[in-house]
mmCIF file of the N, C-alpha and C atoms, coordinates in Angstrom:
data_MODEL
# 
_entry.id   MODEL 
# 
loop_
_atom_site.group_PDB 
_atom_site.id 
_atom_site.type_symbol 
_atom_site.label_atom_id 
_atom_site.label_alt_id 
_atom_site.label_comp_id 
_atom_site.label_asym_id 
_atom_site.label_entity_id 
_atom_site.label_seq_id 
_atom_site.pdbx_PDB_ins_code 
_atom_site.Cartn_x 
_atom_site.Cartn_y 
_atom_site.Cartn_z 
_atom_site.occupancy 
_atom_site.B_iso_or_equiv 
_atom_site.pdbx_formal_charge 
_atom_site.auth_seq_id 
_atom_site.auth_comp_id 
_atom_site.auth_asym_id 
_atom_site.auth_atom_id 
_atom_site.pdbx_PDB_model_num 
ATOM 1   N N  . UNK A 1 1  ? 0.845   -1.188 0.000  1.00 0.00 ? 1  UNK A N  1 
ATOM 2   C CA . UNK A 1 1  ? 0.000   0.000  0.000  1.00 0.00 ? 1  UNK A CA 1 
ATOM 3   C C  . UNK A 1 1  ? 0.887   1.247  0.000  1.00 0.00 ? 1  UNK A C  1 
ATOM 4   N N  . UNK A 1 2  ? 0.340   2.008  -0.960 1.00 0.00 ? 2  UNK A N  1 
ATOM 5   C CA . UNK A 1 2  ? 1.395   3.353  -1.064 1.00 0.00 ? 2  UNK A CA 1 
ATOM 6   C C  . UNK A 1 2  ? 1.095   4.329  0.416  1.00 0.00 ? 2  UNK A C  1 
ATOM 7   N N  . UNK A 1 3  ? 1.987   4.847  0.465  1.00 0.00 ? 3  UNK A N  1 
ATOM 8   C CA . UNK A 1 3  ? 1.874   5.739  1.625  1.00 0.00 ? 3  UNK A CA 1 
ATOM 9   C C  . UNK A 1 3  ? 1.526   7.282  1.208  1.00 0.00 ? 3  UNK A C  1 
ATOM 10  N N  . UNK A 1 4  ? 0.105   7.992  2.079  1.00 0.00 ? 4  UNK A N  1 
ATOM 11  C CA . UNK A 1 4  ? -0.086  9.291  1.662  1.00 0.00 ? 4  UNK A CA 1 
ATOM 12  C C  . UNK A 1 4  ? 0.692   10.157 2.291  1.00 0.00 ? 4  UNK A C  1 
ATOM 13  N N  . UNK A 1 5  ? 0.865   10.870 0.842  1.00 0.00 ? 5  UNK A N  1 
ATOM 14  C CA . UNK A 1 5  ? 2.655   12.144 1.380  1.00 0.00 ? 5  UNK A CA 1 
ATOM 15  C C  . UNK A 1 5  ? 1.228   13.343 2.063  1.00 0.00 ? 5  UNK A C  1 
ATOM 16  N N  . UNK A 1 6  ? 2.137   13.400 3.130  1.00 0.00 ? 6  UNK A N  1 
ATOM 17  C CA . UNK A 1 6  ? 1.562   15.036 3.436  1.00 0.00 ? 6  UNK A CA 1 
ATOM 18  C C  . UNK A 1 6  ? 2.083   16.170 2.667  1.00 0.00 ? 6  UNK A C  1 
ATOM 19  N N  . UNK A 1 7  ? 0.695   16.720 2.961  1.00 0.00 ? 7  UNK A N  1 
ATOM 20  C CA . UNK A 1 7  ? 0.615   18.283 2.092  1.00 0.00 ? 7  UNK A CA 1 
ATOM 21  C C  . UNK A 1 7  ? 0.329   19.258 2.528  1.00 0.00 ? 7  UNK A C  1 
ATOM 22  N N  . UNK A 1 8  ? 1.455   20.450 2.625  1.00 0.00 ? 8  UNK A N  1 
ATOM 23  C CA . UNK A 1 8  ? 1.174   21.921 3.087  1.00 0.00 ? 8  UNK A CA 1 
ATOM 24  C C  . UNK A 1 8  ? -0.077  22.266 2.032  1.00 0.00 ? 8  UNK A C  1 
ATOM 25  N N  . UNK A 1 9  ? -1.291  22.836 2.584  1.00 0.00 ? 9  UNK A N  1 
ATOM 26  C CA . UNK A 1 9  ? -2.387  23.595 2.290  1.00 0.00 ? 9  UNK A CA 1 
ATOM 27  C C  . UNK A 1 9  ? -2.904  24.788 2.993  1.00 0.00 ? 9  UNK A C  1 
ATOM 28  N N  . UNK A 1 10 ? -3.052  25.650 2.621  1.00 0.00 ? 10 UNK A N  1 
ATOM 29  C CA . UNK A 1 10 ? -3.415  27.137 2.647  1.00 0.00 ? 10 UNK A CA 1 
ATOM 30  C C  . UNK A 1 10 ? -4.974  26.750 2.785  1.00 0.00 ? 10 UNK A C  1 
ATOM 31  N N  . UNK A 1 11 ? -5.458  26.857 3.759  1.00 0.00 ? 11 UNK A N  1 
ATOM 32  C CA . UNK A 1 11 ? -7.053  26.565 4.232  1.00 0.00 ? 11 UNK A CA 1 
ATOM 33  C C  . UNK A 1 11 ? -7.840  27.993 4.761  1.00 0.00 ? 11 UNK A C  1 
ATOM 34  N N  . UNK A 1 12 ? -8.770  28.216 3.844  1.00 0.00 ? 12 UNK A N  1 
ATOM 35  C CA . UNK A 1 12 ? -10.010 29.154 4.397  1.00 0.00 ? 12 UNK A CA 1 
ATOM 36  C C  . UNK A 1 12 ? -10.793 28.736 4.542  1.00 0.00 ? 12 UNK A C  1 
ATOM 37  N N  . UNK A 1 13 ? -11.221 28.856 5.539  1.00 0.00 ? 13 UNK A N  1 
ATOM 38  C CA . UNK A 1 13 ? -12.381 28.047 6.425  1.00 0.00 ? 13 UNK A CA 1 
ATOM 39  C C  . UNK A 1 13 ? -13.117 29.350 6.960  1.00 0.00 ? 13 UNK A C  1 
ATOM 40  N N  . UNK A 1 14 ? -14.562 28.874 6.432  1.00 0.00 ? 14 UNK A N  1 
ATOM 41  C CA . UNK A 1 14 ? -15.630 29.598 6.504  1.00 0.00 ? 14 UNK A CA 1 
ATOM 42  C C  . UNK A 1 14 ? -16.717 29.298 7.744  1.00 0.00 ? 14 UNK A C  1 
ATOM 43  N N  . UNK A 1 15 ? -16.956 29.989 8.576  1.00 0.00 ? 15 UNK A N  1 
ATOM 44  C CA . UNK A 1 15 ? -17.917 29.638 9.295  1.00 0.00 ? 15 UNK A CA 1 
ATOM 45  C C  . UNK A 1 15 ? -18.981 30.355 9.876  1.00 0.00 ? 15 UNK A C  1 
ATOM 46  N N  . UNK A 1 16 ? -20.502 30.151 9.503  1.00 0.00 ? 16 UNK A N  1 
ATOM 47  C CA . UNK A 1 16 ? -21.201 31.509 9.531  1.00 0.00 ? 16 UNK A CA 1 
ATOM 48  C C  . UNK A 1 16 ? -22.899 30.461 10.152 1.00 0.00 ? 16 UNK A C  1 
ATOM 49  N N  . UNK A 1 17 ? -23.386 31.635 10.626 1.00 0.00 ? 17 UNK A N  1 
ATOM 50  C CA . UNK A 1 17 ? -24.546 31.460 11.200 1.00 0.00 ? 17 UNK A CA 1 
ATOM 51  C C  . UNK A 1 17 ? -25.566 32.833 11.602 1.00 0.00 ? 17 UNK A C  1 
ATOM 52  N N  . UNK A 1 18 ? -26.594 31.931 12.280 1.00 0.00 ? 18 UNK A N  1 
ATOM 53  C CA . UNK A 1 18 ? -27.693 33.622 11.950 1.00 0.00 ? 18 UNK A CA 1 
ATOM 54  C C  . UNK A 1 18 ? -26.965 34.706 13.338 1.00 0.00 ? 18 UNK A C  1 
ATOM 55  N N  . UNK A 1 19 ? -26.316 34.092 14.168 1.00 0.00 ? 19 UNK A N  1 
ATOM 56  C CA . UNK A 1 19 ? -25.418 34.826 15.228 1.00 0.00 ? 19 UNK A CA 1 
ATOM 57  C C  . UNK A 1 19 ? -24.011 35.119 14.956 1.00 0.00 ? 19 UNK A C  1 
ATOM 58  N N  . UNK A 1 20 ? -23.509 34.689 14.125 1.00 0.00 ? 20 UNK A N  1 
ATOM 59  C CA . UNK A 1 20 ? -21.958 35.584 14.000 1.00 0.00 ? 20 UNK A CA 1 
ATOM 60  C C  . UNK A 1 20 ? -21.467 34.448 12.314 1.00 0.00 ? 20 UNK A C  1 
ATOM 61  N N  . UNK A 1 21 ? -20.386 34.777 11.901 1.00 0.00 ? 21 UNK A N  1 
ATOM 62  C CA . UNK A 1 21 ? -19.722 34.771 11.303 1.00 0.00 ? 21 UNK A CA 1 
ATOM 63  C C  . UNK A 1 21 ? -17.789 34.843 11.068 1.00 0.00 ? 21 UNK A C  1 
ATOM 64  N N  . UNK A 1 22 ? -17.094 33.856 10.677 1.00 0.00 ? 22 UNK A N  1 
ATOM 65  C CA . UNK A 1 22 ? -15.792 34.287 10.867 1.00 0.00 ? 22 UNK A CA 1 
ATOM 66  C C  . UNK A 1 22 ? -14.992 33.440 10.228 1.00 0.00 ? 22 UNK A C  1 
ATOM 67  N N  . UNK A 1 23 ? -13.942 33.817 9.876  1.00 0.00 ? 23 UNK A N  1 
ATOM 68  C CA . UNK A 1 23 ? -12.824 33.125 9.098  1.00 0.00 ? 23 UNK A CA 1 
ATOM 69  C C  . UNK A 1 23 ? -11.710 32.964 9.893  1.00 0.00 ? 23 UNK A C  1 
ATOM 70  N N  . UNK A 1 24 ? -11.184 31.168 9.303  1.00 0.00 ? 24 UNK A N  1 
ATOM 71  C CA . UNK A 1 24 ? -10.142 31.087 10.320 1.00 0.00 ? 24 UNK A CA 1 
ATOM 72  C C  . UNK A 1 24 ? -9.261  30.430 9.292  1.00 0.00 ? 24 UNK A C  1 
ATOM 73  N N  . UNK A 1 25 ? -8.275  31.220 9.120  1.00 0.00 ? 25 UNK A N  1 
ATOM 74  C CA . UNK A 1 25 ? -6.729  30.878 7.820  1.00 0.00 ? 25 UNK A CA 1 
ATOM 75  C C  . UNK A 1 25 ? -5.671  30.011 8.991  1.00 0.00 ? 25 UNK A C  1 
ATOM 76  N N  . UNK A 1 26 ? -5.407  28.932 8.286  1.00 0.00 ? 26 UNK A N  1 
ATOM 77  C CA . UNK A 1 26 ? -4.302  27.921 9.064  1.00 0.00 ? 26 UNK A CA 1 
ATOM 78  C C  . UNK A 1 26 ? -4.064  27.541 7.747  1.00 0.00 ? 26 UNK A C  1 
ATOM 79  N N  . UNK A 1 27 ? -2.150  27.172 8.397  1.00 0.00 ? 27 UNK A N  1 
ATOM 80  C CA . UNK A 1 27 ? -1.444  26.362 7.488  1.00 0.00 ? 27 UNK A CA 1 
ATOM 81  C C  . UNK A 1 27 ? -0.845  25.137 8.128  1.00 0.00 ? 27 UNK A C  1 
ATOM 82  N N  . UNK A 1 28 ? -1.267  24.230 7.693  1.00 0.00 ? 28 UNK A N  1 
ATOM 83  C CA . UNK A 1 28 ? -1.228  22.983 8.440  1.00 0.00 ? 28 UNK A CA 1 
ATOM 84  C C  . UNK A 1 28 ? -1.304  21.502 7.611  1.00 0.00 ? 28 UNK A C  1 
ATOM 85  N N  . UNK A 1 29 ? -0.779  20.290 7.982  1.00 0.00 ? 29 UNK A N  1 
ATOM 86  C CA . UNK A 1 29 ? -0.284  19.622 7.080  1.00 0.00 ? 29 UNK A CA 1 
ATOM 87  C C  . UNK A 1 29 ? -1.837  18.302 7.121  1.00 0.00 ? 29 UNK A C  1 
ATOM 88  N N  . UNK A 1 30 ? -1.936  17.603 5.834  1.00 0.00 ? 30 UNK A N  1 
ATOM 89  C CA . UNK A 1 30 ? -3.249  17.273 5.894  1.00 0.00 ? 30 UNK A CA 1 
ATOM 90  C C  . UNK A 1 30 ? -3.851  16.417 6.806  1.00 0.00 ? 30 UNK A C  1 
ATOM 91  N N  . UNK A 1 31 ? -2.931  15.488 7.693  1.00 0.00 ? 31 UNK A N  1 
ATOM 92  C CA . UNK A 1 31 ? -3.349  14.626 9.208  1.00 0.00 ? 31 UNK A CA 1 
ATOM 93  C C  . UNK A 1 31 ? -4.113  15.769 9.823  1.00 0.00 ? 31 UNK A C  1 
ATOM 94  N N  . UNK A 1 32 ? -2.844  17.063 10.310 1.00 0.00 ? 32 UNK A N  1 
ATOM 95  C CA . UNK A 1 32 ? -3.595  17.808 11.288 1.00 0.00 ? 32 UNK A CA 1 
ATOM 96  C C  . UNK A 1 32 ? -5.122  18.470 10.493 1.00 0.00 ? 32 UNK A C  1 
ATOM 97  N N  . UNK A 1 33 ? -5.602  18.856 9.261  1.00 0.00 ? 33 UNK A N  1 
ATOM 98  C CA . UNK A 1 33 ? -6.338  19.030 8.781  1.00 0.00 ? 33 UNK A CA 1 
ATOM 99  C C  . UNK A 1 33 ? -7.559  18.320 9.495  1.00 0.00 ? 33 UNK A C  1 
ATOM 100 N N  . UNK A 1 34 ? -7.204  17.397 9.018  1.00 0.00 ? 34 UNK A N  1 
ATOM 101 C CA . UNK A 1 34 ? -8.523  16.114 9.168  1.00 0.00 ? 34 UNK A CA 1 
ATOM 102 C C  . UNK A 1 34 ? -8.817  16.223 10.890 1.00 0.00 ? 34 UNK A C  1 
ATOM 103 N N  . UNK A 1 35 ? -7.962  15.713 11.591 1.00 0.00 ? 35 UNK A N  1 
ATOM 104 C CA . UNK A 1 35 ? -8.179  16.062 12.740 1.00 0.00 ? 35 UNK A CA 1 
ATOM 105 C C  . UNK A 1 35 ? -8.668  17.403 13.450 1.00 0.00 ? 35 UNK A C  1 
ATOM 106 N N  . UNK A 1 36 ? -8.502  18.177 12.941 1.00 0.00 ? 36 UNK A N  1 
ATOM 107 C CA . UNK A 1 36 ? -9.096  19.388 13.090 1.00 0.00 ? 36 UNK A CA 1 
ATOM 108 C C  . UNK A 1 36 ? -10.245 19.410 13.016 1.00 0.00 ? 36 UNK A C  1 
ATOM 109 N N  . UNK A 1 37 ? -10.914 19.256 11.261 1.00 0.00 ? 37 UNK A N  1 
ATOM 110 C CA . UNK A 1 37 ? -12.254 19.468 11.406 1.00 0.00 ? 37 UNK A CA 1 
ATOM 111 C C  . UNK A 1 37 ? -13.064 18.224 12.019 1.00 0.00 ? 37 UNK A C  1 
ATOM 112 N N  . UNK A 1 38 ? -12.523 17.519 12.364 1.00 0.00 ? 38 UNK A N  1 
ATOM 113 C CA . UNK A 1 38 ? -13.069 16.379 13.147 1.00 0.00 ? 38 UNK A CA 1 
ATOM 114 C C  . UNK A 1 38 ? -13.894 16.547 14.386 1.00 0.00 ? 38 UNK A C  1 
ATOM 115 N N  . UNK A 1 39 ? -12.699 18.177 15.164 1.00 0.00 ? 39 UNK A N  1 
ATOM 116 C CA . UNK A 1 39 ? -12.895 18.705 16.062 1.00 0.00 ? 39 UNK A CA 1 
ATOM 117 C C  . UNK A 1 39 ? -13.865 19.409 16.028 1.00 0.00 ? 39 UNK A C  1 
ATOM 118 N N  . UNK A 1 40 ? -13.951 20.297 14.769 1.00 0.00 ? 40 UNK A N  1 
ATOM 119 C CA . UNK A 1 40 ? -14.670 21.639 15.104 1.00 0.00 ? 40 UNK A CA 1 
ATOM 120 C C  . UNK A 1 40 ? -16.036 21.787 14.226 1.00 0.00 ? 40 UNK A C  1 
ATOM 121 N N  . UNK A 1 41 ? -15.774 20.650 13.608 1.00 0.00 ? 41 UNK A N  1 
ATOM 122 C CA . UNK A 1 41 ? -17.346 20.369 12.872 1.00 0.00 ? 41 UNK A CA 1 
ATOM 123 C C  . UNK A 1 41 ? -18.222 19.539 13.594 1.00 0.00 ? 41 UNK A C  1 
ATOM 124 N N  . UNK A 1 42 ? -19.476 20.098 14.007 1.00 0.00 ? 42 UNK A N  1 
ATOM 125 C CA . UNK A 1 42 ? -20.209 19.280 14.304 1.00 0.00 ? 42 UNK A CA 1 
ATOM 126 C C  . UNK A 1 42 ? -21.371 19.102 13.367 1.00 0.00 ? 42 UNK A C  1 
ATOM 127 N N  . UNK A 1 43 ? -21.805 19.552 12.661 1.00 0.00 ? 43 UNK A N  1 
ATOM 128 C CA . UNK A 1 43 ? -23.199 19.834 11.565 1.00 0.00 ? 43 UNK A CA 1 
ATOM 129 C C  . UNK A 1 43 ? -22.469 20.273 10.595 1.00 0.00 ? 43 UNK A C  1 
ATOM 130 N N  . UNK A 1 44 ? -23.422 20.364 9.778  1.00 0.00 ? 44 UNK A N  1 
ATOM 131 C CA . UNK A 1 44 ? -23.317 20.531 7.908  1.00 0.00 ? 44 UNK A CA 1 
ATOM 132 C C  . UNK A 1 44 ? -22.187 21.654 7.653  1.00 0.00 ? 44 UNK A C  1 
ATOM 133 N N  . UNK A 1 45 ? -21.356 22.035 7.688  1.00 0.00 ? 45 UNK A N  1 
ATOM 134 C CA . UNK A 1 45 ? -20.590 22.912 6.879  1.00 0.00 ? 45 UNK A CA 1 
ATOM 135 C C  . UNK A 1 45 ? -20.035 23.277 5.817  1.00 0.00 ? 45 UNK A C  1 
ATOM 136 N N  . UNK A 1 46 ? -19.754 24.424 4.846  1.00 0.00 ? 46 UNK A N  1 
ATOM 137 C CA . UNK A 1 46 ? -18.989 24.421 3.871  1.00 0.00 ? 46 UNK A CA 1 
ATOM 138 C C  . UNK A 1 46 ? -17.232 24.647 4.185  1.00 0.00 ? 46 UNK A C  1 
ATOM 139 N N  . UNK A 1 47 ? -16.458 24.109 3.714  1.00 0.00 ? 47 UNK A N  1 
ATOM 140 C CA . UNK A 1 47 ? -15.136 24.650 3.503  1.00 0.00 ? 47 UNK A CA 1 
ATOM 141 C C  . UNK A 1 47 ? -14.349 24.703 1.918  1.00 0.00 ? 47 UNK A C  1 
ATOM 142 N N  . UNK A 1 48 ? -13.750 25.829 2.259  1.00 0.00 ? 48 UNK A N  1 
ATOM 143 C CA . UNK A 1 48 ? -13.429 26.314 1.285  1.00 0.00 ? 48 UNK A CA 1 
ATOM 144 C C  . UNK A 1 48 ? -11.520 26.455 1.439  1.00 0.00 ? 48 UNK A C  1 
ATOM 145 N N  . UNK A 1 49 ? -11.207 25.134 0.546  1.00 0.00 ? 49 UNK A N  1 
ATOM 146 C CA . UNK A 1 49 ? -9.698  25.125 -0.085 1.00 0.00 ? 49 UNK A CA 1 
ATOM 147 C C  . UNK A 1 49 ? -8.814  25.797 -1.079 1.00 0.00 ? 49 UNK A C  1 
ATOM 148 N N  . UNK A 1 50 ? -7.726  26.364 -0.551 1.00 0.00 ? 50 UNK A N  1 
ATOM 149 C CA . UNK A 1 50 ? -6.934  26.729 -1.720 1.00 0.00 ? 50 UNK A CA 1 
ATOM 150 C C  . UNK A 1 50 ? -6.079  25.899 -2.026 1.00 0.00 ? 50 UNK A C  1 
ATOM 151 N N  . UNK A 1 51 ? -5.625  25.067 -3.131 1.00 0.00 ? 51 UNK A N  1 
ATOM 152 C CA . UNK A 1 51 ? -4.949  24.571 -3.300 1.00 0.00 ? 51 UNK A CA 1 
ATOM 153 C C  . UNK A 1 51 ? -4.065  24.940 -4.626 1.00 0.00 ? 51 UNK A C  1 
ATOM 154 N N  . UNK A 1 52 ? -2.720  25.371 -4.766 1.00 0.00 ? 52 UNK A N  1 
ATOM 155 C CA . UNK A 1 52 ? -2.382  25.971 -5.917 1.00 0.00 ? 52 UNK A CA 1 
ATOM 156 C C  . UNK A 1 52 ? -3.138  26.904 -6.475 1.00 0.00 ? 52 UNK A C  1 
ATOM 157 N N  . UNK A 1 53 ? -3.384  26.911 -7.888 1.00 0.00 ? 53 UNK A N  1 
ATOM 158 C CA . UNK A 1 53 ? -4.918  27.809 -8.156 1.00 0.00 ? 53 UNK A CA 1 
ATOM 159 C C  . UNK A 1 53 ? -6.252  27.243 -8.092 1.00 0.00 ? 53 UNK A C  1 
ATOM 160 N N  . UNK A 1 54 ? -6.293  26.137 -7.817 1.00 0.00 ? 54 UNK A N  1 
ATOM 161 C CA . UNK A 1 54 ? -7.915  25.994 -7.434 1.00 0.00 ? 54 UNK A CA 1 
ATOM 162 C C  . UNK A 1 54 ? -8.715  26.065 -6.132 1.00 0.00 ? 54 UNK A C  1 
ATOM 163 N N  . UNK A 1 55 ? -9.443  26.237 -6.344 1.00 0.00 ? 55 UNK A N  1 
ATOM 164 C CA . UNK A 1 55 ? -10.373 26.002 -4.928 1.00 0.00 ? 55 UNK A CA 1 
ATOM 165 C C  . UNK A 1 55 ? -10.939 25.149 -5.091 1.00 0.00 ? 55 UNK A C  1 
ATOM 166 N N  . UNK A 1 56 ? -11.043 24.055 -3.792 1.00 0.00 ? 56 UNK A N  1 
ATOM 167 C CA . UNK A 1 56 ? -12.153 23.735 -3.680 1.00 0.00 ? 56 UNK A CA 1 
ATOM 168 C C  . UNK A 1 56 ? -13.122 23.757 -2.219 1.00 0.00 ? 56 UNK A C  1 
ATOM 169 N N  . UNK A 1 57 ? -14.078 23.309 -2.775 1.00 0.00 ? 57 UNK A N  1 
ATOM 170 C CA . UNK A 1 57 ? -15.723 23.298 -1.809 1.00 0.00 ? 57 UNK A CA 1 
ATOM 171 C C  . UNK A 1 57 ? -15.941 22.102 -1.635 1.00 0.00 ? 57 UNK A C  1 
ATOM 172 N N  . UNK A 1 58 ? -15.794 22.134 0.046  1.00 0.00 ? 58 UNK A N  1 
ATOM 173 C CA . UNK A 1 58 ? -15.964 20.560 0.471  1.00 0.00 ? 58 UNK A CA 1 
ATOM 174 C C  . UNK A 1 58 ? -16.797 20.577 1.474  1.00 0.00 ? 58 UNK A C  1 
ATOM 175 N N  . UNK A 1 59 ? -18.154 19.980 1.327  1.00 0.00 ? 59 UNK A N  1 
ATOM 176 C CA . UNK A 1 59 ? -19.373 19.997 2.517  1.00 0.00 ? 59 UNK A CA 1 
ATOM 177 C C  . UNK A 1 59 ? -18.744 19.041 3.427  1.00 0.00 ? 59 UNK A C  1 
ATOM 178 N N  . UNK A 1 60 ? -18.726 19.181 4.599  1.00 0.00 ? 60 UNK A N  1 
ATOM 179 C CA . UNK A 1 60 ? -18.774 18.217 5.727  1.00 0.00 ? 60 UNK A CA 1 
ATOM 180 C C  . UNK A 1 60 ? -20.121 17.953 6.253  1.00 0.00 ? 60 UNK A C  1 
ATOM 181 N N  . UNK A 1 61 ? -20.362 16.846 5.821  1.00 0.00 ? 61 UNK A N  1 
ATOM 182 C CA . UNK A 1 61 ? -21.885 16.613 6.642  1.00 0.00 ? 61 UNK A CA 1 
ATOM 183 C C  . UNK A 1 61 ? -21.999 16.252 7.589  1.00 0.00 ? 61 UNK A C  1 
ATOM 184 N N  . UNK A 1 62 ? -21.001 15.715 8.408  1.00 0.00 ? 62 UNK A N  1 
ATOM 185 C CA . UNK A 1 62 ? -20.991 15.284 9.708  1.00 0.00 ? 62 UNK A CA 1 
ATOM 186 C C  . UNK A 1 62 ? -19.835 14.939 10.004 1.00 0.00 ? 62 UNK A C  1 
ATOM 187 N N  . UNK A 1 63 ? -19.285 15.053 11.555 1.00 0.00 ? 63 UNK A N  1 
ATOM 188 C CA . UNK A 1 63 ? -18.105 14.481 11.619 1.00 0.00 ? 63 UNK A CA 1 
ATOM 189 C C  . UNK A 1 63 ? -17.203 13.488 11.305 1.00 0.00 ? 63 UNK A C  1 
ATOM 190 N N  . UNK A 1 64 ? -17.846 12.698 10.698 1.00 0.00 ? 64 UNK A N  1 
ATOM 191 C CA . UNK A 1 64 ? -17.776 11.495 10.122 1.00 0.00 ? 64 UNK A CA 1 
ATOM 192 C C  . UNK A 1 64 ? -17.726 11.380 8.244  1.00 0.00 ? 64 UNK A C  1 
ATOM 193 N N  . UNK A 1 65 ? -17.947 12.075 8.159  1.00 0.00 ? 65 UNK A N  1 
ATOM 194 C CA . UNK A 1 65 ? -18.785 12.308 6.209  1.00 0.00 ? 65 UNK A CA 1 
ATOM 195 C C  . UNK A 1 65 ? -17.884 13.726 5.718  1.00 0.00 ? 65 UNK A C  1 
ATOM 196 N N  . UNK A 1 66 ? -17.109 13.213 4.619  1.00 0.00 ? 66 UNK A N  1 
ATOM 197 C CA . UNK A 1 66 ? -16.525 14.326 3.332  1.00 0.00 ? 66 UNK A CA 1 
ATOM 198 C C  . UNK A 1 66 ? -17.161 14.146 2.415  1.00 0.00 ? 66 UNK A C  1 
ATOM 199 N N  . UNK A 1 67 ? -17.942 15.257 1.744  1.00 0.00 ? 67 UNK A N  1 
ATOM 200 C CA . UNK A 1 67 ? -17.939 14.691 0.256  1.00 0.00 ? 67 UNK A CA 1 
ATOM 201 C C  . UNK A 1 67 ? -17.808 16.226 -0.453 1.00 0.00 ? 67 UNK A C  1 
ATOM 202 N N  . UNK A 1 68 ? -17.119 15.694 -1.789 1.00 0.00 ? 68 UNK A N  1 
ATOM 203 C CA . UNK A 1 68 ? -16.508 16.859 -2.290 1.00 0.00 ? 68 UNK A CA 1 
ATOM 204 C C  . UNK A 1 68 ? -17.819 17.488 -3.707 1.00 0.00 ? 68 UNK A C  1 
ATOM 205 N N  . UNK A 1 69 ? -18.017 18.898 -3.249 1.00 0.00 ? 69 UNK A N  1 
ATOM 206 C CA . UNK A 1 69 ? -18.503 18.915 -4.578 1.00 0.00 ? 69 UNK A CA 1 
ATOM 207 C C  . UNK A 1 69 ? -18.129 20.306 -5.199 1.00 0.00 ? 69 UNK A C  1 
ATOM 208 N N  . UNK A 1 70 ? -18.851 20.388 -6.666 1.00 0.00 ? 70 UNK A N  1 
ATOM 209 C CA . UNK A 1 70 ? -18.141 20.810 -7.486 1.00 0.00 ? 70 UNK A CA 1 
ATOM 210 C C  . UNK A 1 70 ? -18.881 22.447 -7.427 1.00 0.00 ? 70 UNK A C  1 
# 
């Protein structure tokens, strides 16, 4: 089994509701990523990746659930 290389990513992370709103920029390698939002997601969220020039939009539906869409 190949081994996954970690990857420096430039992360904007969006987080908003009918009581506040706020952005939180970390640079951090993709274990601590995952573990992170593991932490701080509890319900449906959007996040929003920079990676090189693309972005992407990745719903977390639950702490448990990635799915990427377009």
């Amino acid at each position: 089994m190949e081994q996954m290389k970690e990857i420096n990513l430039l992360i904007d992370i969006t987080m908003s509701s009918a009581y506040n709103a706020r952005v939180i920029s970390c640079i951090a390698v993709l274990t601590q990523i995952t573990n992170f939002l593991l932490l701080m997601f509890q319900k449906g969220e959007y996040i929003f990746m920079k990676v090189g020039k693309e972005i992407w939009k990745i719903y977390v539906a639950n702490v448990a659930t990635f799915a990427l869409k377009s």
